[in-house]
Every structure is written in C-alpha cells, then in structure tokens.
C-alpha positions, 0 to 999 in steps of 0.5 A, spaced: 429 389 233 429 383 228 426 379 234 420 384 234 419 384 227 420 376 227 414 377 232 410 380 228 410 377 223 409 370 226 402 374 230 400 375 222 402 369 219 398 365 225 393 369 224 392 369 217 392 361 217 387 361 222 382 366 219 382 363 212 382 356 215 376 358 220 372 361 215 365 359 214 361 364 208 353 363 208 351 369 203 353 371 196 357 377 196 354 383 191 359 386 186 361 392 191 364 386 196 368 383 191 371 389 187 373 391 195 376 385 197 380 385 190 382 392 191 385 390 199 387 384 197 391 388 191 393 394 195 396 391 201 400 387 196 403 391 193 404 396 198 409 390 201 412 391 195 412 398 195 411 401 201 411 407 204 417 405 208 417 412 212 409 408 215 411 401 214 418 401 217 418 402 224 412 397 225 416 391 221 411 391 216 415 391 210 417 385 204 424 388 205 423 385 213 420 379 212 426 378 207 431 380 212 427 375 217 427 369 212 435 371 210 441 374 216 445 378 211 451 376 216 451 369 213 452 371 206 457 376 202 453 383 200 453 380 192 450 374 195 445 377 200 443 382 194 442 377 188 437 374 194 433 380 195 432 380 187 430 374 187 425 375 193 421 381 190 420 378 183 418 372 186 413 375 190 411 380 185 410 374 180 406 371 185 399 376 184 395 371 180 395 366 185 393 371 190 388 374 186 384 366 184 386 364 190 381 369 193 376 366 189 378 358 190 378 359 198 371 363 197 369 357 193 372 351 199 369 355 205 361 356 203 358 352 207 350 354 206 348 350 202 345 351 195 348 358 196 353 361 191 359 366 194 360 370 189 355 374 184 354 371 177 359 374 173 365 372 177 361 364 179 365 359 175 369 355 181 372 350 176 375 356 172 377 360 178 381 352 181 384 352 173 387 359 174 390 358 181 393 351 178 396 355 172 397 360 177 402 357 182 405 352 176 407 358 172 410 361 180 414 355 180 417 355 174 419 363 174 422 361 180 426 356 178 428 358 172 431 365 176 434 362 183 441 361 180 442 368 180 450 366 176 447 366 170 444 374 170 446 379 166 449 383 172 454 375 175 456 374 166 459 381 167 463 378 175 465 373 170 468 378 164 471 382 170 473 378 176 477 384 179 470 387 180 467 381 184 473 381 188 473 389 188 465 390 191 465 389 198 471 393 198 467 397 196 462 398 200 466 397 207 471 402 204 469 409 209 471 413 204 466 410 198 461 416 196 454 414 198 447 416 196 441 413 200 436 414 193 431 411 199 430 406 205 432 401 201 437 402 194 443 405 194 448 407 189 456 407 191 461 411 186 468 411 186 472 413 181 473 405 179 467 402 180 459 403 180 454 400 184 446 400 185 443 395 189 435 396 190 430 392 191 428 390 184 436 391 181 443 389 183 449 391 178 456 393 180 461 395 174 467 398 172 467 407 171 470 405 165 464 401 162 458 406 165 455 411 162 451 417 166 446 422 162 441 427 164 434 424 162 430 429 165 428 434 170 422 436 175 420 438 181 419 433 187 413 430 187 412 431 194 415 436 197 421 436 203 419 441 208 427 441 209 429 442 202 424 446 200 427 453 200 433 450 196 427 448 192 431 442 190 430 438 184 429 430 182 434 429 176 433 423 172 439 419 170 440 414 165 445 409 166 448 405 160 453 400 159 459 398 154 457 392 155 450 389 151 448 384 156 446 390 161 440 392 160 440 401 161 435 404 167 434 410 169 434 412 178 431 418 180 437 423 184 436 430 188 438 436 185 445 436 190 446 428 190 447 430 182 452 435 184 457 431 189 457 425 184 459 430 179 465 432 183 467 424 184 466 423 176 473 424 172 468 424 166 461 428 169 455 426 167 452 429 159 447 433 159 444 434 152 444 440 149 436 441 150 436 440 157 438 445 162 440 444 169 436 449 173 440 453 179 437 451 186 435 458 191 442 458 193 445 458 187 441 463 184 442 468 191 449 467 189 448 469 183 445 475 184 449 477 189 456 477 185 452 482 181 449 487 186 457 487 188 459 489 182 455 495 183 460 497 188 467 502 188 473 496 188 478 496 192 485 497 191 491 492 194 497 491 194 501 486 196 507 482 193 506 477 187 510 472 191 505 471 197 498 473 193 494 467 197 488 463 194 480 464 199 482 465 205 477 460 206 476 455 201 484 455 198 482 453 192 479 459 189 482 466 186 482 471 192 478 476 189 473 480 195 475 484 200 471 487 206 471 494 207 466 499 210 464 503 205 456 504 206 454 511 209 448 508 213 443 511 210 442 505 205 435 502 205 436 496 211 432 491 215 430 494 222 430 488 226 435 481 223 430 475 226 425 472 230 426 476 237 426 483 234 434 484 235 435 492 232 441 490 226 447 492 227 451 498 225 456 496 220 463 496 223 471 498 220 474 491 218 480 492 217 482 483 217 487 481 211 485 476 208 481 476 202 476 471 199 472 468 193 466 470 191 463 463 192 465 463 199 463 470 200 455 469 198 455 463 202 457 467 208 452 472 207 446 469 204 447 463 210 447 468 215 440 471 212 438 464 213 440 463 220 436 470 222 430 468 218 431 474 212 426 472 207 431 470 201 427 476 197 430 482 202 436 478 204 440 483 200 437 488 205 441 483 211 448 484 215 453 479 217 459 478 222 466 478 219 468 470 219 476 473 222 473 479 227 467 479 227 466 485 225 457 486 222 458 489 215 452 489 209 452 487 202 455 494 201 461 493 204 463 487 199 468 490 194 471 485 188 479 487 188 484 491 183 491 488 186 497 493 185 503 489 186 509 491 190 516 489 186 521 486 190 525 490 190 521 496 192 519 492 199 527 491 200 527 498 200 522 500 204 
C-alpha cells in the first residue's frame, strides 16, 4: 500500500514540476480566471490538510500519506513519529502565503507574450507579488525552525515534569486492554485509569488521570447523519479538556454520544456535567425507559425463594433480579399481525416456566433488539413479541412482570 501511495504521489510530484516549468502564458486572465485559480489553489490546500478522508484515503491523496511517505513510523518511538506528524501539518498550513504570491510570481516568470500583462490591473504588481513570496518563504523557515525541536513543547515539559509518563505511553498504546476511540481517520484518544492520550494531526498530549479534567462543553445533533447510527440518533458531545498544569493549553474534541458513555464507565471521576447542560437519552435508552413504565402496569409476580441463594440478573449478574417472565396476557390484547419483512404471522405467546430472573436493563434489551431485528417500527415496538432467552418460549410485553419475593426460612425448607 505504501508503494502505491509513494507512486502516486511521485506521478503528481512530476507532473506538477513539468507543468509549472513548461508554462507558456500569452494572455492576461480576467478577474474570474484569477479569483477561480485562487479558489482551487485554496481549496486543494486545505483539503490535503483536512480532507474528506473517506474520498481521499483509498487514492493515497491525503497530507497524512504523504507524511507516512517522507516518515516510516517504524524508525521512530510512537511520541517521536507524533511530535513529527505535528510539525508537518503546521508547517504545511503555515506554507499558504507562499502558495497563495507564488502563484502570482510563477505567473509573472512564464508570460512570454510581449508586452502583455498576465494579470488584470488590480492584482498587476510583480515586484510586490516577488516581495511577498521572499517574506513568505523566510517567515516559513523561520516558523520551522523555531518549532522543529518539539522537546521544548508544552506537551515534552510535562515528559520532563513526570518521566514515568514518558516511560508509560507506549505501554500504552501497545497494551490490547487500553480503551481506544477512533474519533476519525486519524486522532485517537487512549484512556486508562492512569494516563490520557490524544494524538491528531494538529495535537499530541499525553498525561497523568490525575492531572486531566473532562467536562461536558456542549451537545448536538451530528452534522452529517450516519445511516448506521441513525435510529440511536446518537449524539456528538463536546468535551473540554483541561489541565492541572498551566503550560497545557485546554482544548475541546467532539465524542459520539456512546463513546461518552464507555469512557465514562473507564473514568474513576466521570466527566462533570454542568447543571444547565442535560445529557439527552439516545432511542434505546428512551424505549428502555418506556418499557419499564409500561411494565409496571402489569399484575407482579410473587416468588419464593430462599434469602441465601437469591441470584443477581440471570444475564448481566450485577444487577438486582427483579423481572420475571410469566404468561399473563389473554391473547386479545392489541398485537402486530406479522413480526417482519417476509410476513410471518406473530406467534402466540407460550407458558414459560424458566427460573431464572432478570433486571429491567436487560430484559428491555432483549425485547426492544428483537423489534429491531424484526423491523418493528420503534413506535409499535410495545405491540411486538420476543423468545425467552433460556426456553425459547415467544411472550409480549404483558408477560413481563417486576417481582415481590416471599422469602422461604430455613428452617421451613429443612422441614418440608
């Protein structure tokens, strides 16, 4: 793959050369030419930088390969190759002035007509346009140099303040077990309960737990819909991170609605959430929620069962048992005439007579995903059936009853 995308990139390398070089301009370009090639120009520049990685990516196309191209990640320690990765998109952002006169300088160099300018009269000032590039490409250099020894970022004084997490990061990364959240093609964020790390194109930090604190900034809808996540509806939350220590400057990344809640449950603190802020529900969540309450229409069930061997979730075994499944319903309750896209006639509700119990989370996980699986509408989903996870016996949302325990004494038991 990198042989492909070393080849392209030499084919438009070589090209480019030749064109510029080969350019022979004999008439002066109107107002719309200039303004259209400045566009172009403007656009393909940053759209290396930041691309449509899903378009770009499987042609090579992007900064990022280029870099991976200049730079084999397996010469370097992961801290080094990201500190580089850095340095190379600054760089080239900072290298738009220079494209931007350069433009005019070239055009200026290969106008052989005599006599003729290239450009209209507003933009007709070659000298200044050469001035511009000079101060350009010097003020580039400069940049350059003046952040290429990435040891004296803000993020390398931290390494320097706490040396274990320099020795700690790419145990890190190479550690199967690390929480991982790919928040696109290329910015990554690894969690444990020791050490934060996120590294994009444009950042690199890498930190204690202890000195990083993760608040709610804000919430909204995707911008652009994933077709996949669209019945969850899932949320983007924005996450501001901030730091103990002064020198790191905070930042805000963008995470889906269910990477906030894993990363939750790896956190020992949980991210805050300000008081005017509300995390919304995603559907599941929301036909979990509505399912418990339809539920708590329906008669309970009594069981008796010694204290001593009372179970947690038959499923989870975390959480309390509280949810039994018992055929109740009389079969004249409002249901769906077929379960799914082929027409199947629904099943009749049978007798389960299973022992295990559950909880309500996993109860209203088994019956809302088997709506789901049998394309129910999630508006009609109360009006579905599912199988018993133990028998396989089909029952209805009717059938789920929460559980009054009547609790056997010992001695009782012994007798009997």
């Amino acid at each position: 793959m990198i042989s492909v995308k070393r080849g392209t990139w030499i084919f438009l390398f070589v090209l480019g050369v030749l064109t510029a070089i080969t350019c022979q301009f004999q008439n002066t370009l109107t107002y719309l030419h200039v303004i259209s090639h400045l566009a172009i120009l403007t656009a393909a520049h940053f759209a290396l930088a930041f691309p449509p990685e899903e378009l770009l990516d499987g042609l090579g196309l992007t900064l990022y390969d280029l870099f991976s191209i200049i730079y084999d990640h397996r010469n370097y320690s992961y801290i080094d190759y990201a500190a580089k990765r850095v340095l190379f998109f600054n760089v080239f952002v900072a290298s738009y002035p220079a494209l931007i006169s350069g433009y005019f300088v070239h055009g200026q160099l290969f106008t052989t007509a005599i006599n003729t300018r290239r450009f209209p009269e507003l933009f007709d000032h070659p000298w200044l346009w050469l001035l511009v590039f000079v101060i350009s490409v010097i003020g580039l250099v400069t940049y350059y140099y003046k952040i290429r020894d990435y040891t004296q970022w803000p993020a390398f004084q931290y390494f320097m303040d706490h040396p274990e997490t320099l020795d700690g990061v790419e145990t890190v990364i190479n550690d199967p077990e690390t929480f991982r959240i790919r928040l696109s093609q290329r910015t990554h964020v690894y969690v444990t309960r020791n050490f934060f790390i996120y590294s994009s194109n444009w950042r690199f930090v890498a930190v204690r737990m202890i000195d990083v604190r993760l608040q709610v900034d804000n919430t909204r809808m995707p911008m652009i819909m994933n077709i996949q996540d669209e019945e969850e509806r899932l949320r983007a939350m924005f996450i501001k991170v901030n730091f103990n220590v002064p020198y790191l400057a905070p930042f805000t990344m963008t995470l889906r609605q269910d990477y906030y809640h894993q990363l939750n449950e790896i956190l020992e603190i949980p991210i805050f959430v300000p008081p005017h802020i509300t995390v919304p529900m995603t559907i599941m969540e929301e036909l979990k929620e509505d399912f418990v309450h339809r539920i708590r229409n329906n008669s309970r069930h009594t069981h008796r069962v010694k204290r001593s061997e009372k179970d947690p979730c038959f499923a989870c075994g975390s959480e309390e048992n509280i949810i039994k499944i018992s055929k109740s319903c009389t079969g004249e309750e409002q249901r769906l005439l077929f379960h799914d896209i082929v027409l199947n006639p629904t099943p009749n509700c049978e007798n389960c007579t299973c022992r295990p119990l559950w909880c309500c989370g996993c109860i209203a996980q088994i019956f809302i995903t088997r709506q789901k699986i049998d394309n129910i509408s999630r508006y009609e989903y109360h009006r579905g059936s599912a199988k018993c996870p133990t028998c396989r016996k089909t029952f209805c949302i009717r059938d789920v009853h929460f559980v009054d325990f009547d609790y056997i004494a010992e001695e009782e038991e012994a007798s009997t």
